[in-house]
Every structure is written in structure tokens, then in C-alpha cells.
N, C-alpha and C positions, 0 to 999 in steps of 0.2 A: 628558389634562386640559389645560385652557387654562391657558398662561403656564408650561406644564411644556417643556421643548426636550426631544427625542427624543435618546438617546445616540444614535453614530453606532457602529455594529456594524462590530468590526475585518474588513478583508477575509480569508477564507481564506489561509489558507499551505502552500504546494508544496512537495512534499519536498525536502529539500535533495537534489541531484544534484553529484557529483564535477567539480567542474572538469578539463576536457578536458585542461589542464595538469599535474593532480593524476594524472590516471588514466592518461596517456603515461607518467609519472615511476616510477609501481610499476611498468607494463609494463616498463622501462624497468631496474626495480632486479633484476625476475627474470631479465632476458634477460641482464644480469653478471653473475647468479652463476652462470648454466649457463656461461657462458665460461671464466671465474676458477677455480668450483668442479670441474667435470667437464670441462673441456679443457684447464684451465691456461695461458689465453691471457690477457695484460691487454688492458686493458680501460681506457678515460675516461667517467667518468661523464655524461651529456645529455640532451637528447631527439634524434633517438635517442644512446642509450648509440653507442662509440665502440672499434674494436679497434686495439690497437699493432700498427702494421705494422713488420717488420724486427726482431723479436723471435723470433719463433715459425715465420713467415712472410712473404713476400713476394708482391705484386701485380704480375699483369701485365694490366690493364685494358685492354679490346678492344669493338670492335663487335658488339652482342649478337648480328647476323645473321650476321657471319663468323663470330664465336667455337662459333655451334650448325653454323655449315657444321664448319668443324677439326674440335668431339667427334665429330662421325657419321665425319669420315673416318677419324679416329684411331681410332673403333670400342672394341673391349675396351680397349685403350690409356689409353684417356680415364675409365674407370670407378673410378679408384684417390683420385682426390682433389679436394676440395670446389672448386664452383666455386657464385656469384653473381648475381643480375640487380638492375641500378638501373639505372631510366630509359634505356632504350635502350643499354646498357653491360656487360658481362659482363665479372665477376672474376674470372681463374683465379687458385686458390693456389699457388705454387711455393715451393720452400725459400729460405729466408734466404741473400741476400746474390746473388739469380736478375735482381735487378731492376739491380742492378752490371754484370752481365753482358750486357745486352738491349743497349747501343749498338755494344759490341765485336761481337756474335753477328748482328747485323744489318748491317755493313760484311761482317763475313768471310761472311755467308750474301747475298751482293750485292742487300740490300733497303738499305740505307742511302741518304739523302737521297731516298727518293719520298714521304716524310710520311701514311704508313701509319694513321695516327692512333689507333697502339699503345704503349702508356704502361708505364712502372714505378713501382710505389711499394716504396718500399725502407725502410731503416734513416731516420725519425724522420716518417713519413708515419700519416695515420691513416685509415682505413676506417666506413662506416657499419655498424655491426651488426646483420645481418637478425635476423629476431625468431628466440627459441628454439624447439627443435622442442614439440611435446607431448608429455607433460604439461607441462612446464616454461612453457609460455606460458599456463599457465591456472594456475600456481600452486601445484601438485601438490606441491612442493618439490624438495629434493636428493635423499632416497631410493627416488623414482618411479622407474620403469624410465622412460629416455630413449625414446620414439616416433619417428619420422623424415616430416617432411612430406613428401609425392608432390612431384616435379619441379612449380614455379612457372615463371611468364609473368610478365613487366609487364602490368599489370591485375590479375593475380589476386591480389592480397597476402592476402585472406583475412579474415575477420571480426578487429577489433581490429588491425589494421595500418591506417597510411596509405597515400592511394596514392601510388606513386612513392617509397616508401620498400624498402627492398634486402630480397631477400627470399633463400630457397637454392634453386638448379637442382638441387646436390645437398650438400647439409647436411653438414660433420665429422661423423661417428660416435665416439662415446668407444672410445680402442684403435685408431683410423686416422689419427688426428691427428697424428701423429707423422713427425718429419725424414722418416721414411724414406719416409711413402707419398706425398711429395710433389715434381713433377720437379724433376730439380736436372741438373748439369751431371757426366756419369759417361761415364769413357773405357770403362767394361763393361757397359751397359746396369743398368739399375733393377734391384731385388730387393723381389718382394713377399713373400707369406707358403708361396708355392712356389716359390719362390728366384732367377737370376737370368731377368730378361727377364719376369718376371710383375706386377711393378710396372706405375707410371705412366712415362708416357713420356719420354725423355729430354728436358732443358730445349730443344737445339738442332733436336732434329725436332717438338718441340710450338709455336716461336715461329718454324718454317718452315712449318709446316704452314697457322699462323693468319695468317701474311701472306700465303701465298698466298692464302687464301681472302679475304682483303681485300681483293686486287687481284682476286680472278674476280667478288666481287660488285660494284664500281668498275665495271668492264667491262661488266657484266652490265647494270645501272641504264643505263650510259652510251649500248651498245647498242639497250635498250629504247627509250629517249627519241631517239636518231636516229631508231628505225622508227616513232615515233610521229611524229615532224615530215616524215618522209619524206626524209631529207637522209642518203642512202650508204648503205651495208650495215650492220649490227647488228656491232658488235666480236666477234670469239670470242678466247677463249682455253683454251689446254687444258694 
């Protein structure tokens, strides 16, 4: 009708969708209580959530390409206890108070001062929290049976992960988390659940082992790129 003005029709409305913020933070609150609840490891609350290092355990933070050369050579050795991947870096667990010992154990195992670029985190240190296995990272709750994710890549993190955020190579198992399956420094070799020598590998041949392979891949790289400019022989070491 003339001199009538047309209402103007509200636009549609989108379903509200969870802020990205929102929906990290419950991720976020499940992945502490698998830790807290079923491992008994603290925990600081974030995005990501946060583990107390030097409580439960100790870090020995390594180059993710050496740290996979060491598991393979360490072989069964290497299968006792939880190790890490973030952004090109690989976290082995060792026992409380492992990351004290890595300057001494590195002079007396004559790696000291070549700047190795192997690290400890110790007593007041904190780590990023790869996500929980499943069910637990979908919410399932506490009385799920715990699942165990397949060996992770940087790149792979997985639906509902970021990238670049830590993920497990191979995950704590509830019942393996414990002092014992993880290397520490023992004048008798390790004891796992077949007794001595069936554990994880002693602290002193597992942070020999990983230097080595830091220096053969140094070498390795170094070698490569002389035969690529053409300037001398390719370095070996053996």
C-alpha cells in the first residue's frame, strides 16, 4: 500500500558453533583427567593442558630423527616406556631425577661439550600433553576401557588435534607407568615383569646410545651436502 514502509525481514541465523577456544578447553579438560585420573600424573591446566615434569617423571628431549635411529637400535629394549613427538623433537620418559644425571653421564661417557642438542627436563619443568588415547579423547569417560593410538608422525596428529601439537610414538599404558618401567640409572640392569634384564634400558646405554646416533646423523647430513657441492669425500662413521 502507498505511504505503508515494508518491515525489513530479520536476516537468518546460524547455528551457534563452539568457539575454537571453547572446544580446545573441553578437549583439554578430558585429556587431565586421563592423566590425573588413570595415570596419576599432575597435570596444569591450558590449551594444551600441561604435565608436571620431575614428579612422576623425567625428560630427556632429543632429535626426533636420532631419537627413532636409538629405539630401532635399542630394539626390544626400547619397548618398555612412553616416548613423544613435537615439532621435530622426540620425548623419552625416564625416571625422576634421570635429567640430574645427563650432564655428569655425558662427561663420563666422553660426549660432553660437543653440543649434542640433547636436553633434560627435570624437577620444576613442564611438558605439553599429547592428547588422550581412545576412548578418552572422545569423551567416553573414566570407566571406558583405555584404547591405545597406533605409533604417531609429526603431521599426523589426527582429527581434533592441532598441528604441531605432541602427540604419543607410544602412549603410557595404565599398569606401565610406573618408576619401575622406566630407564633410570641401575648398577643391575632393569627389571621388568620377567625379572632382571627385561625392562627398559639402562639410563647410561640409552643416552649413549642417542648420542651416538646424533653424531652419525650430523655426519650423515654433513657428508651428504659435501657430495652434493662436490667438495671431498662424504664423512663416515661407524
Amino acid at each position: 500500500m502507498a505511504g505503508l514502509r515494508s518491515a525489513a525481514l530479520p536476516a537468518p541465523r546460524r547455528p551457534a558453533v563452539p568457539a575454537r577456544g571453547e572446544s580446545e578447553g573441553r578437549h583439554g579438560d578430558r585429556t587431565r583427567l586421563w592423566y590425573e585420573n588413570v595415570l596419576g600424573w599432575p597435570t596444569v591446566p591450558g590449551v594444551p593442558p600441561r604435565l608436571v615434569v620431575g614428579v612422576r617423571f623425567d625428560v630427556l628431549d632429543v632429535p626426533a630423527e636420532a631419537g627413532r635411529a636409538a629405539l630401532e637400535r635399542l630394539g626390544g629394549a626400547a619397548r618398555g616406556f612412553p616416548v613423544a613427538l613435537q615439532e621435530g623433537r622426540m620425548r623419552l620418559l625416564v625416571a625422576a631425577g634421570g635429567a640430574d644425571e645427563l650432564p655428569g653421564l655425558l662427561e663420563w661417557l666422553e660426549w660432553g661439550g660437543l653440543g649434542l642438542g640433547l636436553r633434560a627436563l627435570g624437577e620444576g619443568s613442564l611438558m605439553d600433553a599429547p592428547a588422550a588415547p581412545a576412548p578418552w579423547a572422545a569423551g567416553a569417560g573414566p570407566d571406558a576401557p583405555c584404547g591405545l593410538p597406533a605409533a604417531g608422525r609429526p603431521g599426523d596428529e589426527g582429527p581434533g588435534i592441532s598441528r604441531g601439537a605432541a602427540v604419543w610414538l607410544r602412549p603410557p599404558e595404565p599398569g606401565r607407568e610406573a618408576e619401575s618401567s622406566l630407564p633410570a640409572l641401575s648398577a643391575m640392569g632393569t627389571r621388568g615383569s620377567r625379572g632382571v634384564g627385561d625392562g627398559p634400558p639402562d639410563l647410561v646405554r640409552l643416552v649413549n646410545t642417542v648420542a651416538t646416533q646424533i653424531l652419525r646423523v650430523r655426519l650423515r647430513r654433513a657428508g651428504a651436502g659435501a657430495a652434493a657441492r662436490g667438495t671431498g669425500q662424504p664423512l663416515a662413521f661407524s
